[in-house]
N, C-alpha and C positions, 0 to 999 in steps of 0.2 A: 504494500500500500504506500502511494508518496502521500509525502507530507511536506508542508509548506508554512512560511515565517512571514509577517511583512514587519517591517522593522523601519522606524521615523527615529532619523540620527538625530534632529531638531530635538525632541521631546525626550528620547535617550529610551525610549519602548520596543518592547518589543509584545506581539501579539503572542497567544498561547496558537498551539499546532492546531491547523486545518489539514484536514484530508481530501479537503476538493478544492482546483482552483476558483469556485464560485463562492467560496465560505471567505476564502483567502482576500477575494475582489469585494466583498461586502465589508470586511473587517477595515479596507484600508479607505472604504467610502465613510463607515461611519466613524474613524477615528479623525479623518480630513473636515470633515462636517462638524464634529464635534467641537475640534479641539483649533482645527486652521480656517472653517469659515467655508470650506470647502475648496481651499487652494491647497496645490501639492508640495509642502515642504521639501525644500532643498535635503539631499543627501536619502529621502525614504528608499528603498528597495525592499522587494519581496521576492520569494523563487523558493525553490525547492530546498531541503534539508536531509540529511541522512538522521538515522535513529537516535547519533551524539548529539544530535540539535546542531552541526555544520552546514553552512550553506555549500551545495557541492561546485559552485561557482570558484571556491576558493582552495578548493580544492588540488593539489600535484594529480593530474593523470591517472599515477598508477594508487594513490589512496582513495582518489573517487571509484577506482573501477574495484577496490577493496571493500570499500563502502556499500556501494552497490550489490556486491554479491553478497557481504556478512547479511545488510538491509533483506533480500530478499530469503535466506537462510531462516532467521531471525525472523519475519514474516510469518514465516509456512506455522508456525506455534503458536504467536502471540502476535494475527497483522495491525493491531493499535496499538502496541506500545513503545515504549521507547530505552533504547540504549540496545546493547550486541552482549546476549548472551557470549560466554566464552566462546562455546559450542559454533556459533555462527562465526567468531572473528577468525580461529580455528581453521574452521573449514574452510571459508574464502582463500585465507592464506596455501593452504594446500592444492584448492584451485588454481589459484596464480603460480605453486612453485609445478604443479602437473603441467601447466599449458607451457611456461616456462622450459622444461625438461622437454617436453615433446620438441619445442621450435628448435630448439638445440640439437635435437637429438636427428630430425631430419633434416638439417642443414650440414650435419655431419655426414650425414649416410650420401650428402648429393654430392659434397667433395670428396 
């Protein structure tokens, strides 16, 4: 399940977790309306979030695609909540050193 943040740097807020981008887009109307008048403060951004509460925006490549994989692991048990069992960061990891060994492995086999 994604999950999503919108976060106003002006105000120093941050919204609790939505799980649809339409929860995500009402949150940032009525904190705008409320609070700015319904103008958009400088610095706000919203987008996507892994289970740590990270924006995968800011994410290195290979910890978003870790992310990603413990995120959906971690899903298949518990898909609303939040943080990476061991079990899911674990696994992912294992995933990445298996794809990892495979690319290696036939890139040797071709020289």
């Amino acid at each position: 399940m994604r999950r999503y943040r919108y976060r106003c740097a002006l105000c120093s807020t941050t919204s609790p977790v939505a799980f649809h981008p339409e929860d995500l887009a009402a949150e940032g109307a009525a904190h705008r309306q409320a609070i700015h008048g319904g103008h958009f403060p400088d610095g706000e951004s919203t987008g996507r979030i892994d289970r740590l509460g990270r924006p995968y925006a800011s994410l290195t490549p290979l910890t978003a695609l870790h992310a990603q994989i413990a995120d959906t692991l971690a899903d298949i048990k518990d898909p609303k909540g939040m943080g990476h069992p061991w079990s899911a960061t674990a696994g992912a990891a294992l995933i990445l050193v298996a794809a990892a060994a495979l690319v290696i492995g036939v890139i040797s086999a071709a020289l």
